[in-house]
N, C-alpha and C positions, 0 to 999 in steps of 0.2 A: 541546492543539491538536486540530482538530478533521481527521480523514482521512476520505476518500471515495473509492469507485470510481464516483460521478457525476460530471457537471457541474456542479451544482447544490448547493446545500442548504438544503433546507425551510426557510423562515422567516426566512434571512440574504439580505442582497444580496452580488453583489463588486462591490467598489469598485476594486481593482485589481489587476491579473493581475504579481506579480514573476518569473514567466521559472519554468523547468524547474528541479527539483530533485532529485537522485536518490543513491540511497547502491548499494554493492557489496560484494560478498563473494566471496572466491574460495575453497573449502575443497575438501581431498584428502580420502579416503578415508583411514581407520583399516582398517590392515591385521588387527587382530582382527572389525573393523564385516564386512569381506571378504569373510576366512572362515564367519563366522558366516550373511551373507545365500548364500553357497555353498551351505551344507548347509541355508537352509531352503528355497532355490529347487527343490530335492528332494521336499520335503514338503509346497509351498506355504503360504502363510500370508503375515501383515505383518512388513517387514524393518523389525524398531524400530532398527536402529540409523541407517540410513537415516532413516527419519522423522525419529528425535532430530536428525540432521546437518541436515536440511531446516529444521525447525522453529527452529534455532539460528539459523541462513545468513538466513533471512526476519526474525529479531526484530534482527541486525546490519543489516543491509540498510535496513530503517524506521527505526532508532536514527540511522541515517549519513543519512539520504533527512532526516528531522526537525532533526536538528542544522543542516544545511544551511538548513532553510526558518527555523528559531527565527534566525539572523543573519541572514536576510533582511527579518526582521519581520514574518513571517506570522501571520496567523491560524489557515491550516486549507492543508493541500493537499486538490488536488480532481482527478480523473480518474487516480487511481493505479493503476498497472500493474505487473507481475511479468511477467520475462522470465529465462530461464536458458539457458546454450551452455556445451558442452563447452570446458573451455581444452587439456589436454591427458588421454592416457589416467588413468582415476581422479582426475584433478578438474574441478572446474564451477563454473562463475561463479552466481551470483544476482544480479538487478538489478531495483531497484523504482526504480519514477519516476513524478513524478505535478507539477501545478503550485500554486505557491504564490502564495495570494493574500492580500487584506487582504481584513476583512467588515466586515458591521454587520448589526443585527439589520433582517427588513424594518417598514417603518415603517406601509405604510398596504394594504390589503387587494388591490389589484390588484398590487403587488408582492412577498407573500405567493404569489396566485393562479399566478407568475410562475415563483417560486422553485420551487414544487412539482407545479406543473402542473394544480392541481386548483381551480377557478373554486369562488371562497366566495359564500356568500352577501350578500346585497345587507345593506346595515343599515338595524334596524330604524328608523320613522321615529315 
């Protein structure tokens, strides 16, 4: 399935827009993860355990955002987003959303020009 932070995608048209789809995660903090970015907030640097949590919360988030559009019968979502909010102290939600559509490949060159924004050339005669 095809994901985009456009509108658009080079070379497909939509045919039809099926409605908003989005997946969640809510994850707490590991109280070792804690201590750990404690002592390196001292020293500065990257808090990996953090990232690792981030990193997890986003590939759950698109797996639930994707499940949802695959029973919709989509082809691709398109205009996807990431938003995140405190739920309570030491956890946070992740929320990706984006819309599901059906395609098809574009068929004739001003549609193409359409898709992608870039005017082709005329054809040769």
């Amino acid at each position: 399935m095809i994901v985009v932070n456009t509108e658009t995608i080079p070379g497909y048209e939509i045919l039809q827009s099926l409605g908003i789809v989005q997946g969640n995660v809510v994850r707490a903090k590991h109280m070792g993860r804690d201590i750990a970015a404690g002592l390196k907030n001292l020293v500065g640097g990257e808090l990996r355990g953090y990232t690792e949590l981030l990193t997890e919360s986003r590939r759950s988030a698109i797996e639930r955002m994707l499940a949802q559009a695959t029973e919709l019968g989509a082809d691709a979502v398109i205009n996807v987003r990431f938003s995140t909010s405190a739920i309570t102290q030491g956890a946070a939600e992740l929320y990706v959303y984006g819309t599901a559509v059906k395609l098809r490949e574009a068929r004739n060159e001003p549609a193409l020009a359409a898709a992608t924004g870039v005017p082709q050339p005329p054809p040769l005669s």
